[in-house]
N, C-alpha and C positions, 0 to 999 in steps of 0.2 A: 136823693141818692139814686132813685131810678132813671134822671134823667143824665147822671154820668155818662154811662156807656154810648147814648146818644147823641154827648158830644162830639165821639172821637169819628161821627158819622158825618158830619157837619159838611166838613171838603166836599167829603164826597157826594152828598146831596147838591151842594151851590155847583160843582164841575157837571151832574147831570149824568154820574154814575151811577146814583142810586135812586131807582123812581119811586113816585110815590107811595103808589102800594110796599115794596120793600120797605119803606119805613114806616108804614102802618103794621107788617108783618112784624118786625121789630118792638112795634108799641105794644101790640098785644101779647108779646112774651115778654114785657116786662110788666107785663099787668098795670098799666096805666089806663085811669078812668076815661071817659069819654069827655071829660071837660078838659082833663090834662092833654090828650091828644086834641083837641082843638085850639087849645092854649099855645098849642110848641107848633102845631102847622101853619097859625096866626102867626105866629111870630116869623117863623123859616119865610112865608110867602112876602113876610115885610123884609127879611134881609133879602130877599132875590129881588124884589124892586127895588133895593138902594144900588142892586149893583148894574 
């Protein structure tokens, strides 16, 4: 469920609108663990090498 809202960030991440920190800021107001936020930034940094 917490990581809904930071779908709809997704774009905006891959166009390079929203940097990193901004969505660390993001993570830590949805109270997402330090394993979750290395999970979803792993993931993000594998979709910006497919593109």
């Amino acid at each position: 469920m917490k990581y809904i809202s930071l779908l709809f960030l997704i774009p905006e991440i891959l166009s390079g609108r929203i940097t990193k920190e901004q969505l660390l800021d993001e993570m830590v107001k949805l109270g997402l663990t330090e394993e979750e936020k290395n999970e979803l930034l792993k993931s993000l940094q594998d979709e910006n090498n497919k593109v």
